[in-house]
VOPAGU-2260 file (C-alpha; in pm, 1 decimal, decimal comma):
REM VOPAGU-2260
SITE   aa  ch    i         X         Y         Z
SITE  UNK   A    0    4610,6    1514,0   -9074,2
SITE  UNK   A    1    4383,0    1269,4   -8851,1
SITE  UNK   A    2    4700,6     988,2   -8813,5
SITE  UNK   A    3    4965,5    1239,7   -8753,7
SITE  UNK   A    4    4879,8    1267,7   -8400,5
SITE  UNK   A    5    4937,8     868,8   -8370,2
SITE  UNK   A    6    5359,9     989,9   -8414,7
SITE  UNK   A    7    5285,8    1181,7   -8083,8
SITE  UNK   A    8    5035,2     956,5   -7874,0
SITE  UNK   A    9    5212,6     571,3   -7951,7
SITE  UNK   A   10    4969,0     468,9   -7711,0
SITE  UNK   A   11    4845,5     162,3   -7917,7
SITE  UNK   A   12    5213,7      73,3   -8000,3
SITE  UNK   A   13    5318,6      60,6   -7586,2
SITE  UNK   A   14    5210,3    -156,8   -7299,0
SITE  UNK   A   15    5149,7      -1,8   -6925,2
SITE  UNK   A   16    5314,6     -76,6   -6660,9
SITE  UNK   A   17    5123,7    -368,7   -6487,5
SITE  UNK   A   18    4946,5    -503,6   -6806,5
SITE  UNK   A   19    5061,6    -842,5   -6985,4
SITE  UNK   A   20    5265,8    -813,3   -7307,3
SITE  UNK   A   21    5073,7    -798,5   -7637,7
SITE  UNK   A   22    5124,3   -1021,1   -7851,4
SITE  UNK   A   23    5016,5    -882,8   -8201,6
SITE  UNK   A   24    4806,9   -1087,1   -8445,1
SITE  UNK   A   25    4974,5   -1181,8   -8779,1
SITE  UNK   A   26    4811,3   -1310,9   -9070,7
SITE  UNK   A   27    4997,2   -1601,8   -9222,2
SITE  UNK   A   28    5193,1   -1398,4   -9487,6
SITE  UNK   A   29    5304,0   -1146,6   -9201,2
SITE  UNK   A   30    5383,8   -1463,6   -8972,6
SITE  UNK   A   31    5602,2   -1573,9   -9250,9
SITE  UNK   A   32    5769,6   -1264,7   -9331,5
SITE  UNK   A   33    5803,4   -1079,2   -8943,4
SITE  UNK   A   34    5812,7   -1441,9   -8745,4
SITE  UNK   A   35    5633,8   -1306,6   -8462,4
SITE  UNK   A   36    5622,9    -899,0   -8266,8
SITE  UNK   A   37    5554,4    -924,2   -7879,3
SITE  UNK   A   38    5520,8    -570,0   -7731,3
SITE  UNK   A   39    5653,1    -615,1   -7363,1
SITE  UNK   A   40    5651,3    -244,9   -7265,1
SITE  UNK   A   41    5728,0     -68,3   -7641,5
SITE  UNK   A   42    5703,9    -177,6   -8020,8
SITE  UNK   A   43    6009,9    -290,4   -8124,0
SITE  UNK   A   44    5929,2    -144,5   -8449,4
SITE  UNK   A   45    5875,1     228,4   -8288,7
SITE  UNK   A   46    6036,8     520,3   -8425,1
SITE  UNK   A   47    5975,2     890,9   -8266,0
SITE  UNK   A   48    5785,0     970,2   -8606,9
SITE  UNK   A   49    5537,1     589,3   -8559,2
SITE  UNK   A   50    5542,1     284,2   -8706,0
SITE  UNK   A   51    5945,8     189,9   -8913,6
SITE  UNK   A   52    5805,4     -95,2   -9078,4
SITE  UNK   A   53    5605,5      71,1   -9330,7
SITE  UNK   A   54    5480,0    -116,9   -9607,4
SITE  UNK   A   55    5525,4    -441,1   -9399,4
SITE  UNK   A   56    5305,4    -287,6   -9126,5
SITE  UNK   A   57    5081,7    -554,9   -8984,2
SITE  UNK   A   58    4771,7    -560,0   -9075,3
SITE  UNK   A   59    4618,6    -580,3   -8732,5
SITE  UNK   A   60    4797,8    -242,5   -8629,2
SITE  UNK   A   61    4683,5     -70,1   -8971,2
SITE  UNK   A   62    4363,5    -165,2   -8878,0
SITE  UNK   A   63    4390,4      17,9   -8554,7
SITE  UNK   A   64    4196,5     193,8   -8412,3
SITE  UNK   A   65    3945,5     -36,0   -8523,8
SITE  UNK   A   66    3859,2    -362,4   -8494,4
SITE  UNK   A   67    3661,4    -636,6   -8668,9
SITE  UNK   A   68    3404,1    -916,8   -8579,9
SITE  UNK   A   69    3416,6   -1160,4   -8820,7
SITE  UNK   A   70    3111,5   -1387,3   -8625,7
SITE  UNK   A   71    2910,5   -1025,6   -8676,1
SITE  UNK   A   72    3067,0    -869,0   -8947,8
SITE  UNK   A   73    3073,7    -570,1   -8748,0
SITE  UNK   A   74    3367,4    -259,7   -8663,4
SITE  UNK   A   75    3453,3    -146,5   -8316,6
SITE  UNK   A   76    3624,6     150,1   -8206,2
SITE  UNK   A   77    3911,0     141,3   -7904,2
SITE  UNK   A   78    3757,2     386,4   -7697,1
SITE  UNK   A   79    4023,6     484,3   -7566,5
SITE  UNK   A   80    4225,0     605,8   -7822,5
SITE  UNK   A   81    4282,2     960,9   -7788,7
SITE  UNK   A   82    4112,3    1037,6   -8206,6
SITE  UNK   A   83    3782,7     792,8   -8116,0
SITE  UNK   A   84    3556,8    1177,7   -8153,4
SITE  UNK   A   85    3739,8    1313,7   -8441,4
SITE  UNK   A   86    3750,0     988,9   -8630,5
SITE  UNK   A   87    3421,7     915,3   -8573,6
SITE  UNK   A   88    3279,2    1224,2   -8689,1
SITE  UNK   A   89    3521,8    1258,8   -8967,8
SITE  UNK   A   90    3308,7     928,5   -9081,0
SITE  UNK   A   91    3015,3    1145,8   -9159,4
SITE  UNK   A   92    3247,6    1278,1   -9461,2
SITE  UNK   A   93    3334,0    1056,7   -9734,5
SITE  UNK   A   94    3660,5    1250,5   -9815,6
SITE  UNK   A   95    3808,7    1241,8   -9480,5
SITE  UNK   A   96    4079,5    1075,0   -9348,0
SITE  UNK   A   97    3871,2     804,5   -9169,9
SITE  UNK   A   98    3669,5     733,6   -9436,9
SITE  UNK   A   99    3976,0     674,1   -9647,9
SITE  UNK   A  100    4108,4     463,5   -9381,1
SITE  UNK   A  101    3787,4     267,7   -9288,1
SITE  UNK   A  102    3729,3     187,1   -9664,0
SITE  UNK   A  103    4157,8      77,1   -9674,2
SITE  UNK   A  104    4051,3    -160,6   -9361,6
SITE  UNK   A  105    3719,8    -305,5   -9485,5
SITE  UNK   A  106    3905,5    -384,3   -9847,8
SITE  UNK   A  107    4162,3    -558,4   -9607,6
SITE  UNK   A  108    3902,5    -767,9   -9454,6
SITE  UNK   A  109    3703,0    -848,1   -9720,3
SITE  UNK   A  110    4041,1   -1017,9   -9895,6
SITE  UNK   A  111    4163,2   -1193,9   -9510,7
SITE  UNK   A  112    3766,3   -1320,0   -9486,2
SITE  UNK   A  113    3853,4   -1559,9   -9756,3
SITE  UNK   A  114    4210,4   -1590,9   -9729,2
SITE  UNK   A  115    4311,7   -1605,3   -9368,6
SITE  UNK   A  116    3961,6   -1604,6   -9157,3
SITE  UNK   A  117    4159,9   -1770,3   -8899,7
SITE  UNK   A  118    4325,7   -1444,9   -8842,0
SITE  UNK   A  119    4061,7   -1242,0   -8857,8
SITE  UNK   A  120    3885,3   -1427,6   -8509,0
SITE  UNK   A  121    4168,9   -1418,6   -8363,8
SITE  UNK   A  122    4273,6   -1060,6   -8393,8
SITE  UNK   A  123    3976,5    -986,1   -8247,4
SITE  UNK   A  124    3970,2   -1194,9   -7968,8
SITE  UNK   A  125    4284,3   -1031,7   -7836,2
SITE  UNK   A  126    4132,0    -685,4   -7931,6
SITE  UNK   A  127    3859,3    -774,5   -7716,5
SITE  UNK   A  128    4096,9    -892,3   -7439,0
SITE  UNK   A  129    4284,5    -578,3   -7504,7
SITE  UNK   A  130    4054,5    -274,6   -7569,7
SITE  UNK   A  131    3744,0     -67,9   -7490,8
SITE  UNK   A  132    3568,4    -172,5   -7776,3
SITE  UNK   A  133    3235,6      66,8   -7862,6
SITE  UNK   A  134    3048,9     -39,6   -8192,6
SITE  UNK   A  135    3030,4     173,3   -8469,4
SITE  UNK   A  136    2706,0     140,1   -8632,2
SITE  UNK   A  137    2637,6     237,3   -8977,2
SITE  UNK   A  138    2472,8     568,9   -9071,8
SITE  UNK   A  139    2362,2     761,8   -9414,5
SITE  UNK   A  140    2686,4     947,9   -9512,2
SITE  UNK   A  141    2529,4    1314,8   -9484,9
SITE  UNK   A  142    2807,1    1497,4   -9661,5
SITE  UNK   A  143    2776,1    1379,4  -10031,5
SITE  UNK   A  144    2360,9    1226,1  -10022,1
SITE  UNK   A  145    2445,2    1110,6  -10402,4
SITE  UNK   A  146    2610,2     814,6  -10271,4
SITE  UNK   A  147    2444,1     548,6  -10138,4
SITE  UNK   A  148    2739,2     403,9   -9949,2
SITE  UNK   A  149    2700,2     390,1   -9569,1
SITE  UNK   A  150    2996,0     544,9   -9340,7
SITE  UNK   A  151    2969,1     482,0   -8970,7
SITE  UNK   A  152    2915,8     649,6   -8673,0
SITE  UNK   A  153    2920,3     568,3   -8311,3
């Protein structure tokens, strides 16, 4: 499975040495229910098999490794992030893994575009700050031409 390997890597949930903390965009629900999470050096929320806050997950980490441009209604990819090649091609299928979890995210952001915009600029403005964002820019999905929904590619 695509994600597994995220239980191994934890590089998205740890900051390196020399590099401020992270402070991790919540949307206002979160911010009510988590108060705030402020990764110094680790997640506080880090297990050895990922993420222990399941359900209650933020939404900017689930979104990871993506990110979203509300002023261009546009995804980027964190570059470096180990599965950037194998996501992105996995894109070109509509039954993969990242295409289940790009169509998870862009339900997610369709509901926080009306709900909590606020949230959505500011998540990525410290994605920007944070990452080696690369656009992914939409392509024909080649493995089922039925559909006529677009996946992504870089």
């Amino acid at each position: 499975m695509l994600f597994d390997h995220c239980a191994e890597c934890q590089r998205c949930c740890n900051v390196e040495s020399g590099y401020p903390p992270l402070e991790i965009t919540l949307t206002q629900q979160e911010e009510k229910k988590l108060g705030s999470i402020c990764i110094q050096i680790k997640c506080d929320h880090l297990g050895s098999n990922g993420c222990m806050l399941g359900d209650d997950k933020p939404f900017g980490c689930t979104l990871y490794p993506l990110s979203y441009n509300p002023q261009k209604q546009n995804f980027y990819f964190d570059a470096d992030c180990p599965l950037m090649d194998v996501y992105i091609q996995g894109l070109a299928d509509s039954q993969s893994e990242a295409s289940a979890h790009l169509a998870k995210v862009s339900a997610g952001v369709a509901k926080l575009e009306l709900s909590d915009p606020v949230f959505l600029q500011q998540n990525f403005e410290v994605d920007k700050s944070y990452f080696d964002l690369k656009k992914i820019t939409p392509t024909k999905n080649k493995t089922k031409p039925k559909k006529s929904s677009q996946k992504a590619t870089l």
